[in-house]
C-alpha positions as MATLAB code, in Angstrom:
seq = 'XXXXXXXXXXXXXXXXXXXXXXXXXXXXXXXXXXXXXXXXXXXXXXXXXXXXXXXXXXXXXXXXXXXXXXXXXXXXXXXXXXXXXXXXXXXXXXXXXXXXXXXXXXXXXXXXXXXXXXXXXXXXXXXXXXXXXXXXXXXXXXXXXXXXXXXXXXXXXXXXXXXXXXXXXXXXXXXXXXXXXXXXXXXXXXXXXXXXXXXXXXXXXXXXXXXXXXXXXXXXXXXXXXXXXXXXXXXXXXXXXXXXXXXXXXXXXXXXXXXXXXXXXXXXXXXXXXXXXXXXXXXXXXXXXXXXXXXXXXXXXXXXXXXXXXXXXXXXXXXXXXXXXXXXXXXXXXXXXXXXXXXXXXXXXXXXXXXXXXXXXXXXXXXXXXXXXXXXXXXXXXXXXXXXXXXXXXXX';
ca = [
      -4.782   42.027   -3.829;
      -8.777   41.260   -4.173;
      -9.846   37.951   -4.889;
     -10.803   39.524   -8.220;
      -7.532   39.185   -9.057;
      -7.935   35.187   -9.337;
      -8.347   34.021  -12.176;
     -11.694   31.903  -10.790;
     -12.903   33.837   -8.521;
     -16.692   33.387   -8.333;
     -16.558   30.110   -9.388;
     -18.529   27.574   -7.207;
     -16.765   24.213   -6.638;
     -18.626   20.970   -4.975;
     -15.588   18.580   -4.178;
     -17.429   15.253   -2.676;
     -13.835   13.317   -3.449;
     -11.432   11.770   -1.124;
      -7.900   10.786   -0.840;
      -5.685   11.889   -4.044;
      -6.855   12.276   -7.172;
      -9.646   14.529   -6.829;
      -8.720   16.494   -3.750;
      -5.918   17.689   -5.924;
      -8.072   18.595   -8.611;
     -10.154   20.846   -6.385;
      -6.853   21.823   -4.452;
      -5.709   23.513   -7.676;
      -9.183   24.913   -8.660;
      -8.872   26.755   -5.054;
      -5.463   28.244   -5.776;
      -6.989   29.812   -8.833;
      -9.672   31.355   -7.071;
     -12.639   29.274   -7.274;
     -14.813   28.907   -3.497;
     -14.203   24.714   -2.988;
     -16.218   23.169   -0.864;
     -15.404   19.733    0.682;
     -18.290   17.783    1.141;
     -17.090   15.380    3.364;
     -18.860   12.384    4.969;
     -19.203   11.563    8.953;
     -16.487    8.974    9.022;
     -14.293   11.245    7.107;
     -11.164   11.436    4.439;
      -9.161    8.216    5.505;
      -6.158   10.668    4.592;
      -7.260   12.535    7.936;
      -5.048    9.692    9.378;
      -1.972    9.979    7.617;
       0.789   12.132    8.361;
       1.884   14.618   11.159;
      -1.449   16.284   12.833;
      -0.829   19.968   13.482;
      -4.290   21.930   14.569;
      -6.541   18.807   14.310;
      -5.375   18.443   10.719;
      -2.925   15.379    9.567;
      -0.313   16.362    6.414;
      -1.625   14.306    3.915;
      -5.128   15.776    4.486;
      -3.392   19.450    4.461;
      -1.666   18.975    1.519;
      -4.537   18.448   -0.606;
      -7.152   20.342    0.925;
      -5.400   23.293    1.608;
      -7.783   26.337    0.944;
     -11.238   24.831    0.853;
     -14.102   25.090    2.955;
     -15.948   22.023    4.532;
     -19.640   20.747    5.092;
     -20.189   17.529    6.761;
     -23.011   15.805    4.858;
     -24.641   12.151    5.577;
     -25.284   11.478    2.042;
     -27.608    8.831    3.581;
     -29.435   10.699    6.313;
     -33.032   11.597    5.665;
     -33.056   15.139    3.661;
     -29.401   14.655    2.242;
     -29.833   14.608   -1.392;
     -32.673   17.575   -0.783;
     -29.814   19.536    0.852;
     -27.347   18.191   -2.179;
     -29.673   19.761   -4.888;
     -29.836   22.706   -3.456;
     -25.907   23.101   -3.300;
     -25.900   21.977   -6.986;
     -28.156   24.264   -8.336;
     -25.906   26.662   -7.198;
     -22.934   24.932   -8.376;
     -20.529   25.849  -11.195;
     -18.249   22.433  -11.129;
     -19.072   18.716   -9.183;
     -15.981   16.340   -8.576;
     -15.999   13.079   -7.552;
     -14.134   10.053   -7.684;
     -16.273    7.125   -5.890;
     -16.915    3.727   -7.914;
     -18.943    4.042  -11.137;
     -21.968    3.522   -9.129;
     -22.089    4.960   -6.332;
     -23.025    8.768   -6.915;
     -25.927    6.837   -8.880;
     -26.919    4.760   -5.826;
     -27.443    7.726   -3.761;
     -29.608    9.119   -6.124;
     -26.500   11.810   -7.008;
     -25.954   10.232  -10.627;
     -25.297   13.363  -13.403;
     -28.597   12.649  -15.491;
     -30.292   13.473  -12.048;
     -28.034   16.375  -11.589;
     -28.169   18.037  -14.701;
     -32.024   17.899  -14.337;
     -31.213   20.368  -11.385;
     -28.758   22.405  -13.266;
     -27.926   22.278  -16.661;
     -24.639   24.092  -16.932;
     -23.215   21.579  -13.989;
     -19.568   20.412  -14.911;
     -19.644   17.271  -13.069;
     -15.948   15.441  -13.060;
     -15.773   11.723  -12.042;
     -12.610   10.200  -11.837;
     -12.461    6.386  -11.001;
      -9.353    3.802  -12.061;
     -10.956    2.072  -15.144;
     -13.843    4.349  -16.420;
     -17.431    5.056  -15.596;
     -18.461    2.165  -17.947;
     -16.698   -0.637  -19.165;
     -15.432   -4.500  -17.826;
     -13.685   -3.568  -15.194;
     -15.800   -0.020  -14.092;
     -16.398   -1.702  -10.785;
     -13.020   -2.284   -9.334;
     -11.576    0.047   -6.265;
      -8.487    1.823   -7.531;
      -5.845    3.314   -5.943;
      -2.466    4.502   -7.898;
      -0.476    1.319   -7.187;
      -2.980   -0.549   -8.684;
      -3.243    2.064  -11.675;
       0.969    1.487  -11.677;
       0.843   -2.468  -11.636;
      -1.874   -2.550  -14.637;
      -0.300   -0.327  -17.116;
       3.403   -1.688  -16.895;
       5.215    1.240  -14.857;
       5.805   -0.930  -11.743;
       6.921   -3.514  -14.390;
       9.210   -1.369  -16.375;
      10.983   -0.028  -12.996;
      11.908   -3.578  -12.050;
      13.454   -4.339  -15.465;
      14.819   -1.364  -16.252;
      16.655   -1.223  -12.380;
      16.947   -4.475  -12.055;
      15.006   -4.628   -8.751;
      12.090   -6.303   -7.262;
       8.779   -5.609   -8.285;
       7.874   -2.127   -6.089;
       5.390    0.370   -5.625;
       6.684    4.149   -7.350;
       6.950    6.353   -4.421;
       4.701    8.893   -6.016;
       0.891    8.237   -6.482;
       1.413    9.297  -10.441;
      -2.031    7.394  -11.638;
      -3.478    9.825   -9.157;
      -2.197   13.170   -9.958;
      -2.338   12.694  -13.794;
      -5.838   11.613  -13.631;
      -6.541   14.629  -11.735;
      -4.367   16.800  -13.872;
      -6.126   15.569  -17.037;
      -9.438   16.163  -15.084;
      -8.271   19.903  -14.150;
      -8.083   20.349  -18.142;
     -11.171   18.671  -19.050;
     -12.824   20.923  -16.481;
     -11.067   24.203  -17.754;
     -12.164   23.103  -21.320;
     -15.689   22.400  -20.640;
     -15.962   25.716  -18.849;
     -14.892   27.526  -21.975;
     -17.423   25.263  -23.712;
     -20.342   26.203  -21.950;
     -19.850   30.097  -22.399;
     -20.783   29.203  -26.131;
     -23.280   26.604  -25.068;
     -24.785   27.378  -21.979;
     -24.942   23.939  -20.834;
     -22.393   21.660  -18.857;
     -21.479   18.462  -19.351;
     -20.015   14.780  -17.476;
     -16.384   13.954  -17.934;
     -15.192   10.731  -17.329;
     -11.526   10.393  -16.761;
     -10.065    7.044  -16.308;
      -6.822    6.571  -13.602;
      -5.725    3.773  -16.183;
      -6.529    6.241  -19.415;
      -4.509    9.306  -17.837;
      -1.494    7.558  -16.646;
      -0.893    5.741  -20.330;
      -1.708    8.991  -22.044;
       0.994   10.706  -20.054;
       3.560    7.553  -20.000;
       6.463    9.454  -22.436;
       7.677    5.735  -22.675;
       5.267    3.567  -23.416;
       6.058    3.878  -27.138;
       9.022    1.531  -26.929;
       7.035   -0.980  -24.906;
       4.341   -1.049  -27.859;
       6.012   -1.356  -30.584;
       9.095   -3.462  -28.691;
      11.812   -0.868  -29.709;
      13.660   -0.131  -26.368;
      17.219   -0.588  -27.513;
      16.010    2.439  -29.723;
      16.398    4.678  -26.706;
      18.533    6.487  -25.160;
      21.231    5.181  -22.279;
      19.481    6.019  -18.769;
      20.963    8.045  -17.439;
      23.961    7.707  -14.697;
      23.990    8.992  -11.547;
      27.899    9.446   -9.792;
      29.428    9.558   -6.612;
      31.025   12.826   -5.661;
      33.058   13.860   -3.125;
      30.033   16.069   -2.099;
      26.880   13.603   -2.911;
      25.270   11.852   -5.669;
      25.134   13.753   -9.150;
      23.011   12.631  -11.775;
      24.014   13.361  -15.209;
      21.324   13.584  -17.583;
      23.571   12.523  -20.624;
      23.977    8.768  -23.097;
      27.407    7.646  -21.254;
      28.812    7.951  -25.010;
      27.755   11.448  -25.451;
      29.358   12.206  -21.900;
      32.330   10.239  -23.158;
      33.069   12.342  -26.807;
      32.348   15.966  -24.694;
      34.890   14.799  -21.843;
      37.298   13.511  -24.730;
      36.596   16.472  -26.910;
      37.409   19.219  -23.650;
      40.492   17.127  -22.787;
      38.738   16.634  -19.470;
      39.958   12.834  -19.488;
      42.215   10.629  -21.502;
      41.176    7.415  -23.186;
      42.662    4.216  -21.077;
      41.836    2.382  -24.286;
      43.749    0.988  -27.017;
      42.351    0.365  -31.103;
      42.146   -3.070  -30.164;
      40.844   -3.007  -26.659;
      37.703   -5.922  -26.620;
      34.640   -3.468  -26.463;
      33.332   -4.942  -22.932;
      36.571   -4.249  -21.671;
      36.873   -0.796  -23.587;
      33.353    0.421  -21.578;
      34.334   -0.756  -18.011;
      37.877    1.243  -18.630;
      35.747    4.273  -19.716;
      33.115    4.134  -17.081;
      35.953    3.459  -14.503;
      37.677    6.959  -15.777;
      34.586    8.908  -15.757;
      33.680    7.427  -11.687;
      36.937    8.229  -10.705;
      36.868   11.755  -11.838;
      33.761   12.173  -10.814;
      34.281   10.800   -7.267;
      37.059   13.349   -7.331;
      34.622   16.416   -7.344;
      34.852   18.211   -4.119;
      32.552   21.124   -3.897;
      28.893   21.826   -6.605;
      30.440   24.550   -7.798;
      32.639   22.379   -9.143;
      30.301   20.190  -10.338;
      28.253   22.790  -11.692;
      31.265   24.469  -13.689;
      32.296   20.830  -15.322;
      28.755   20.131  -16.381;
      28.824   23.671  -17.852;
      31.963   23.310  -19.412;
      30.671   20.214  -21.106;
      27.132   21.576  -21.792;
      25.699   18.705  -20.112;
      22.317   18.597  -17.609;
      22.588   17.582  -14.099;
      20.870   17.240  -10.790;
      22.124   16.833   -6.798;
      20.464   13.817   -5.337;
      18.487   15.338   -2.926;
      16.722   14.028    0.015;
      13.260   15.264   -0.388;
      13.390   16.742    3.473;
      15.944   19.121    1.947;
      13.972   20.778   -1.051;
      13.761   24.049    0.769;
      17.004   24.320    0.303;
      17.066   23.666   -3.992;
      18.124   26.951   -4.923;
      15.504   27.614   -7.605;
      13.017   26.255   -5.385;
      14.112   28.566   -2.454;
      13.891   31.538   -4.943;
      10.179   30.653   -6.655;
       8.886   30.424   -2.913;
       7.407   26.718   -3.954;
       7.752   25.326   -0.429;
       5.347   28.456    1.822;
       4.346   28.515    4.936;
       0.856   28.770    6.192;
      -1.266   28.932    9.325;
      -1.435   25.538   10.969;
      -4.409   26.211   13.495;
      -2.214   25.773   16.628;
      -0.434   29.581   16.662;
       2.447   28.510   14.579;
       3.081   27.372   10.764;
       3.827   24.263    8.224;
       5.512   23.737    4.850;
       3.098   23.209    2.090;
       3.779   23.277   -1.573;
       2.901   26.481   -3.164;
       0.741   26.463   -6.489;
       2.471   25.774   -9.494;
       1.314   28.789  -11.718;
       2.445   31.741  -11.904;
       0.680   34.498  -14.042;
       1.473   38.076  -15.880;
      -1.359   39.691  -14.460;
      -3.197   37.266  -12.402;
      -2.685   35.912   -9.026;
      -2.758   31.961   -7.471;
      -1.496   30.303   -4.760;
      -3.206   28.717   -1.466;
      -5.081   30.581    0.107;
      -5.363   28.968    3.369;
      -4.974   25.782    5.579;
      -7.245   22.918    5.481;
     -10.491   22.641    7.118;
     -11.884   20.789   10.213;
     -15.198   18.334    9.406;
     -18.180   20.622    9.219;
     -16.393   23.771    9.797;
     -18.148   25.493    7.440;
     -21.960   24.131    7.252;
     -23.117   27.442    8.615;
     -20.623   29.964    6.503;
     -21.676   27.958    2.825;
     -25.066   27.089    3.489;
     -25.898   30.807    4.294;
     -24.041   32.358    1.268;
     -24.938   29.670   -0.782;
     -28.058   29.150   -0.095;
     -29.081   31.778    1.938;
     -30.027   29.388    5.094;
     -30.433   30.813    8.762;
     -28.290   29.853   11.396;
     -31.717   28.192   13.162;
     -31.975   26.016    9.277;
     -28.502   24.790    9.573;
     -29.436   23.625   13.203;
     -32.449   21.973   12.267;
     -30.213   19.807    9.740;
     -27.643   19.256   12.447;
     -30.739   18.118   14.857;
     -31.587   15.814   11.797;
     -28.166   14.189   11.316;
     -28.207   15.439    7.734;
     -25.005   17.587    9.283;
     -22.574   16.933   11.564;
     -19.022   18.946   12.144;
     -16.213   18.118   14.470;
     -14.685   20.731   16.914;
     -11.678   22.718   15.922;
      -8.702   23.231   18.063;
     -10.425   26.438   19.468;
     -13.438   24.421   20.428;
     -15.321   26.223   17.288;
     -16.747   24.874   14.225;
     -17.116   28.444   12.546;
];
């Protein structure tokens, strides 16, 4: 299949973010077909330090920037921002995700931008907005989770300490939301012919996307459902996505279980004799295929427990090829998820591992810009570039 066949292909990316929540953003642009280009400072993605390293590349860092190219930029050398506006005038999309004011420090701001090209689609994401009381504040996802009551709600709703989630969800919604504002303002300039600044807010994305925050507002939990109960089988933990009384009336209705209670059983001692029933006949399931016919039987969703080292294995998973292997720059391969999107007539998916530092300075800046090999030297020379050396001693 030809790159054609993406559903961005052409499209020029500039991704100047770090860490999580616009890495992903660009990650996904990449897996539709849009050329990403890491612009990555000396010192580096601090995710460059966190997980396994395979190839000169740590997990974390491959995970997200999986598919991109990279040019190492010293946004504060001498001929940076020169070297910047040339990149952007060639740019389709910008993201970043620095502090409100630090793109505008550097002389990088969007009213400067735009002035270079007006159908730039520049994407900032910070925690609390690009303007605003709190604009300045560093924020990171836990933060995000501790401000908008999901680190609170866990506690009281498991009865636990107060904990971090073990999922950086302020990120990836932010960058989710940004992925659509993007998409949207794309459409939007084919009628207008200009681009535009979106501003997407960790704190705005994550309460936007919080199915539950409802019942905090307006003080209505007992409204909800039961949560849901998760079982000890013979085999593993089952969760059963099911109120306990619903559960109770289909296992009662099936003749799967017979009622320990009497008319005049107190109702606190009427719900430990249920729950007791349905643990014991749960804890008496011995293989999923039992599980799986029960649950069936009952019309009732439910999920193994898995340890997330053993996703591979999730049959649906398995078959949708979500978990792929690609090329991890020492002769061998890793696991990396695959993209999520799968098209009629249209194709997605990574499209290679991530990049060193700098690998690329001489690869964009020539078919971007059209530079020489002896230009891209002379910006080396000028530590406006730098690049790191691959495992094969390269940086092309």
């Amino acid at each position: 299949m030809s790159d054609l066949e993406y559903p961005l292909a052409g499209m020029r990316v500039l991704d100047f973010s770090r860490v999580l929540a616009g890495p992903f953003a660009g990650r996904m642009l990449s897996d539709l077909g849009a050329d990403v280009v890491k612009v990555e400072p000396p010192d580096g993605d601090v995710t460059r330090l966190w997980g396994r390293v395979k190839g000169g590349v740590a997990g974390y860092y491959h995970q997200q920037n999986a598919g991109k190219r990279n040019i190492c930029i010293d946004l504060r050398a001498q001929g940076a921002q020169a070297l910047v506006f040339e990149l952007v005038s060639s740019a389709d999309i910008l993201i970043e995700n620095y502090r409100p004011d630090v793109m505008r420090r550097l002389g990088l701001g969007y009213e400067t931008l735009r002035e270079v090209n007006p159908r730039l689609i520049m994407l900032s994401i910070s925690g609390f907005g690009q303007s605003g009381p709190e604009s300045h504040r560093p924020a990171y996802a836990p933060i995000v989770h501790a401000e908008v009551g999901l680190m609170h709600r866990q506690a009281r709703r498991a009865a636990l300490p107060y904990s971090e989630l073990p999922l950086s969800v302020a990120d990836t919604n932010a960058s989710l939301h940004g992925l659509v504002g993007v998409l949207a303002a794309v459409v939007a300039r084919e009628k207008t012919g200009f681009g535009q600044h979106i501003d997407i807010a960790m704190v705005d994305a994550t309460l936007v996307t919080d199915d539950q925050i409802h019942y905090d507002l307006e003080d209505s939990e007992e409204t909800g459902p039961l949560a849901n109960d998760v079982y000890e089988t013979a085999v593993g933990p089952l969760l059963v996505s099911a109120d306990f009384r619903y559960l109770w009336s289909q296992l009662i209705q099936h003749h799967v279980v017979v009622d320990p209670c009497q008319k005049d059983t107190p109702l606190a001692e009427k719900i430990r004799l249920r729950r007791d029933a349905v643990a014991s006949l749960m804890g008496d399931l011995d293989s999923w295929e039992t599980v799986e016919a029960l649950m069936s039987k009952l019309n009732i969703a439910w999920g193994q427990v898995r340890h997330s080292a053993d996703v591979q294995q999730q049959p649906t998973l398995a078959a949708r090829g979500t978990i792929i292997e690609v090329d991890d720059r020492q002769g061998g391969t890793r696991p990396i998820p695959q993209s999520p999107y799968r098209f009629s007539h249209a194709k997605s998916g990574v499209r290679g591992p991530a990049p060193h530092r700098g690998e690329h300075n001489q690869s964009v800046l020539s078919q971007w810009l059209g530079k020489s090999a002896q230009a891209v030297d002379a910006l080396i020379d000028r530590g406006v570039l730098a690049a790191d050396q691959s495992s094969d001693g390269k940086t092309e």
